[in-house]
N, C-alpha and C positions, 0 to 999 in steps of 0.2 A: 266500429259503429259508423252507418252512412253518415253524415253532417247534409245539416237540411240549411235549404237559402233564405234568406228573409223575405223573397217573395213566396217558397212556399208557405211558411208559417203563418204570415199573410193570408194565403189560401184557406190553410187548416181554419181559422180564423173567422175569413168569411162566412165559410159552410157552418159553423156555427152559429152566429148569427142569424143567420137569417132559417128562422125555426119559429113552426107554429104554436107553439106552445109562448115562443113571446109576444106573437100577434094577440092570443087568445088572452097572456096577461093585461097587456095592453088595454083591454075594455076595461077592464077594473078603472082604469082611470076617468072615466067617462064625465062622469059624475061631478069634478073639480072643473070643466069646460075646458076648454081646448089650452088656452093659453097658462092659466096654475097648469093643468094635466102635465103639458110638457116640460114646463119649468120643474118640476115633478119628476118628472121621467130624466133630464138633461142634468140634475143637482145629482142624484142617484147613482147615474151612469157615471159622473167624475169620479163620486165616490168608490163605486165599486172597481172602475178600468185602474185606477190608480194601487189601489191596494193588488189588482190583478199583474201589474207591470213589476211590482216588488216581490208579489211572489215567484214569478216566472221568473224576474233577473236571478232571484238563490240560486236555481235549477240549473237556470245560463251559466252561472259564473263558476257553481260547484260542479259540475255539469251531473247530477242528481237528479233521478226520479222526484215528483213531486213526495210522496212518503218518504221515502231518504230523505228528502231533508228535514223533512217532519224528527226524521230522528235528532237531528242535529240540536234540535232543541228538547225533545224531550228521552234520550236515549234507544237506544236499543229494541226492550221490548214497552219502554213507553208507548211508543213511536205505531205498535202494533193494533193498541186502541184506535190509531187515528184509521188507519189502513182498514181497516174492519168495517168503521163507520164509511170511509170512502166508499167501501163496495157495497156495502149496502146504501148508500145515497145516489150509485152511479146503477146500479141494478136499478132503484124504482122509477129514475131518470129514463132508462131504458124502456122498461114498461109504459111510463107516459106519456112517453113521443109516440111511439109507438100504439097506444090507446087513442092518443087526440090523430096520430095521421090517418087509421084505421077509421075512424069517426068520421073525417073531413072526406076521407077518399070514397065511402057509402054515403056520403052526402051528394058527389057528384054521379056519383055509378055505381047502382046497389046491386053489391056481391054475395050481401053480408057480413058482418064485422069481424069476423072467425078468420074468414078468408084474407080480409085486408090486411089484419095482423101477421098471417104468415108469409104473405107478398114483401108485405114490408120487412118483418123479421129476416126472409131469405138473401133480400137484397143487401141487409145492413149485415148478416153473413159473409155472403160476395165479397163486402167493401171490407170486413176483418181479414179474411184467405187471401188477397189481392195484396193487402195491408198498405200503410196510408204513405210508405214512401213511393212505393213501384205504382199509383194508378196517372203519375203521366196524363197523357193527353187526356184520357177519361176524366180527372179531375176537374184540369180546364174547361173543358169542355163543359161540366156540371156547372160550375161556376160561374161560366158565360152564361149559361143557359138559366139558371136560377136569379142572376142579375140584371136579367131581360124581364123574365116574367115577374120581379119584384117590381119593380117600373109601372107594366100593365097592371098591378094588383095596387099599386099606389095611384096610380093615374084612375081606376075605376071606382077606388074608394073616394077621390076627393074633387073629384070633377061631373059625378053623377046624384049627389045627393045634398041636401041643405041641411043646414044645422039645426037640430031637432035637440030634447032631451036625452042625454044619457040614460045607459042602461045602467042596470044594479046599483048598492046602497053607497051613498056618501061616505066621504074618507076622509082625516084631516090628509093636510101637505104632509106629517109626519111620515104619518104613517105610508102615505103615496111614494115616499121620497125612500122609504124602505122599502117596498117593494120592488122598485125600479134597483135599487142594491143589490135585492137578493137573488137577482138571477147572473148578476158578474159574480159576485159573492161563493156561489154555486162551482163556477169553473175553477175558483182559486187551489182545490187540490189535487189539480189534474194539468194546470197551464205547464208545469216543468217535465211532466211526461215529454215535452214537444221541444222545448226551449231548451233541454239538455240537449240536445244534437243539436244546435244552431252554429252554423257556422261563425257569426258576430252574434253572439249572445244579446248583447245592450239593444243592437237595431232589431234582429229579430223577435226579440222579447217587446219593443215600444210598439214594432208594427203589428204585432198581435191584439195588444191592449187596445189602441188606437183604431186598429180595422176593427176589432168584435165590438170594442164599444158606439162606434157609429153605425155600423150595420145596427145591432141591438136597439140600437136608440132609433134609429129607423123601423125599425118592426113594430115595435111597440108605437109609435106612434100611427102606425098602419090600422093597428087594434084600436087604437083609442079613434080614430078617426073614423074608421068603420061604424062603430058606438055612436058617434056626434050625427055622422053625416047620413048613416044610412038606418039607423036604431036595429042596425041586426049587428049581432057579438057573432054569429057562424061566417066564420071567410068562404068556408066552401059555398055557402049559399048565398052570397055576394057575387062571386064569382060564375054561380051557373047562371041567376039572373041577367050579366053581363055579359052572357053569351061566349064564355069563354072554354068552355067545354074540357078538349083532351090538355089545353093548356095548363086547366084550372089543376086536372088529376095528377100533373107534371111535376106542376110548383108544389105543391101538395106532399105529395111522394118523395123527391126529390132533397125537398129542404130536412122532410123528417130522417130521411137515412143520413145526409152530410151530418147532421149536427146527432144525430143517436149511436152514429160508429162513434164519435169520439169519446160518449160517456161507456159502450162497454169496454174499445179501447183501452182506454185507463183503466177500466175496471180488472183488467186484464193483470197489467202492469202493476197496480194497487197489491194484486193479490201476491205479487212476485214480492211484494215487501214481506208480506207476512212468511213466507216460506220460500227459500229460493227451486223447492221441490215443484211448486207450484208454474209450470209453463203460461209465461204472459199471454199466448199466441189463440191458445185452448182455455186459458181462464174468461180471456174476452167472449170465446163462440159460447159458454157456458154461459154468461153473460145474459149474451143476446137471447140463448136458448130460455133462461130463466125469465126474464123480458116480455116474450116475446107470448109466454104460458099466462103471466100476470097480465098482458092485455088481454088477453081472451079471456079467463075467467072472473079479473075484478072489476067493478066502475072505478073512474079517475078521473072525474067533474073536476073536482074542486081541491085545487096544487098549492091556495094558499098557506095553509098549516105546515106542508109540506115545505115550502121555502125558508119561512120563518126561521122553523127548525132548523135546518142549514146553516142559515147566519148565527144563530145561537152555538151553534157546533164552530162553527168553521171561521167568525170574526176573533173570536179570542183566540184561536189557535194562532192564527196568521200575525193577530198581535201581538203573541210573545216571541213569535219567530222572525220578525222584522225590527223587532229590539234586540235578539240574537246576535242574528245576524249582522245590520249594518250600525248600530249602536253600542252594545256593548262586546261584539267578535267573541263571542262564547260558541262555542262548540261542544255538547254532548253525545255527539257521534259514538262513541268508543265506551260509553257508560252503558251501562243495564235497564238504570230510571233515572230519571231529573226529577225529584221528588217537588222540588219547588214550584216551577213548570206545570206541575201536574195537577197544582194549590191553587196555582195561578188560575189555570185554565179551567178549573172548575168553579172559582169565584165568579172568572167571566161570564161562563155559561147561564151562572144562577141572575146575575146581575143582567146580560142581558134577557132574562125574561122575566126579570122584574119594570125593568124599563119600557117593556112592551105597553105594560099598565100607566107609564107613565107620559107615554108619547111624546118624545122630544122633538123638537121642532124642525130638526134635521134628519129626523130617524133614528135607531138603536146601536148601530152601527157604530158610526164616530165616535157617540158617547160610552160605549162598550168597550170601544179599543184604546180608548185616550184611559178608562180607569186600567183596563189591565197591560199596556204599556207601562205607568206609572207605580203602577206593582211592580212590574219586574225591575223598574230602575232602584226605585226602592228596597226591593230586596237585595239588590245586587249591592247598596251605600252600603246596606247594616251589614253586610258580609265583610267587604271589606274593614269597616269603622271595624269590627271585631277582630 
């Protein structure tokens, strides 16, 4: 297996970040004015980069696909519930990006949205056939190139407009401070797809967390900025106003493919959990293929429900496998089910979306993972006391 550098992990990283789908979350913040909004955005992103750095170190240190480790805590064909949900949370991920770049890119230059879908679908094709260690200078190249025009899209949003009221409806902090989670939250079952081949595990795992989380945190506050200073939530229509034209169509393009290869990517990989029959390579272009149908024939306005869900899924998973793993060194690799595990992570589930109702002041998140860590410690006293 090639072993990747901490600078490109770093890269992989970036390219995900900087995605229109978190500029578009970003407006949702609006509403709480600039300074909550970000403290908002900034308390969330701790939250979520951190929990993303312990997931990726499993991967680094076991050097496991993200689902392999999944097994580790909940067995064998436990382990294939999770892989299941992955690919279908990384397939709709696929369709979305893909839906909002389609969206933004007929915003600047109307093709059609049929069209823009398979433009984009094709390229984010290219970027799986090429695949994400062999694209070299191309990547840089992207990279540079997307890190310029975030600049011009940052400089246009907050040096052209004055501070107006927010768009859309009010939020508490809680629940702000959870949304800004749930899109780190989101990559947590797919970070060790990348961090298993690291060459330094620990550095290129921190430099992942660390770059996506401030990119991230920068996007979003692009969206929420756009919201305050320009009262338009469309970046693409910020953007043509500002005269920015083939640039706009670039950034646009660009950011949706870096960051939508890596959800069919893994989806790809995902799927190799479930069956090693299953080729990661062709499960990804499947992926994208399926992706790629979903933006053409459904709308996908509205991704809040859709991230929730995620955290709901994906916060108690991570918290019994961070108590696994660097807490109590349990490993159920080699088992069938971890029936407890499986108790565990269904209480969380329930629990966090009962909490949703209850909106804690930090989010659903912390509070979710701190009862179902506590489970599992607990479960793990009365085993042994017996």
């Amino acid at each position: 297996m090639r072993k990747t550098s901490t600078f490109q992990n770093g890269l992989i990283w970036f390219g995900a970040g900087v995605s229109l789908a978190e500029i578009l979350t970003g407006t949702s913040f609006a509403p709480l004015g600039f300074a909550r909004g970000f403290a908002a955005i900034a308390v969330g992103h701790v939250i979520g980069c951190v929990l993303l750095f312990l997931a990726g170190l499993i991967g680094g240190r076991s050097g496991k696909s993200a689902m392999e480790t999944v097994k580790m805590s909940f067995g064998q064909k436990g382990g294939l519930l999770f892989a299941a949900l992955n690919v279908l949370q990384l397939v709709g991920w696929t369709a979305i990006m893909i839906y909002d770049g389609a969206l933004a890119a007929g915003s600047v230059f109307s093709a059609g949205h049929w069209v823009w879908c398979l433009v984009i679908g094709g390229l984010i094709l290219l970027w799986i056939l090429v695949g994400v260690t062999n694209l070299g200078w191309l990547s840089k190249l992207s990279m540079a190139a997307l890190f310029v025009l975030s600049l011009v899209l940052c400089w246009v949003v907050f040096s052209r407009g004055s501070a107006g009221g927010g768009l859309g409806e009010a939020m508490s902090f809680g629940a702000a401070v959870e949304l800004a989670v749930a899109m780190p939250l989101s990559w947590l079952p797919l970070i060790s797809d990348y961090t298993r081949e690291a060459e330094k595990p620990v550095q290129a795992t921190l430099a992942s967390a660390v770059v996506y989380g401030l990119v991230s945190t920068w996007m979003y506050a692009i969206g929420m900025g756009a919201a305050i200073f320009t009262g338009e939530s469309d970046i693409a229509v910020i953007m043509v106003k500002a005269g920015l034209g083939i640039a706009a169509l670039a950034i646009l393009i660009l950011s949706t493919v870096t960051t939508t290869f890596l959800d069919a990517w893994s989806a790809g990989i995902s799927a190799e959990s479930i069956s090693v029959r299953l080729p990661g390579k062709w499960m990804a272009v499947g992926a994208a293929l399926l992706g790629t149908a979903g933006a053409v024939l459904f709308p996908m306005d509205d991704i809040t429900g859709f991230l929730y869900l995620i955290g709901s899924v994906f916060a108690p998973m991570i918290a019994i496998q961070i108590a696994d793993f660097f807490l109590l060194k349990r490993d159920r690799f080699q088992a069938d089910f971890d029936t407890r595990n499986l108790v565990i992570w269904a209480i969380g589930f329930a629990a966090y979306r009962g909490l949703m109702r209850l909106d804690p002041p930090l989010g659903c998140t912390l509070a979710d993972m701190a009862l179902t860590m506590a489970l599992c410690l607990l479960a793990e006293k009365g085993k042994r006391a017996r």
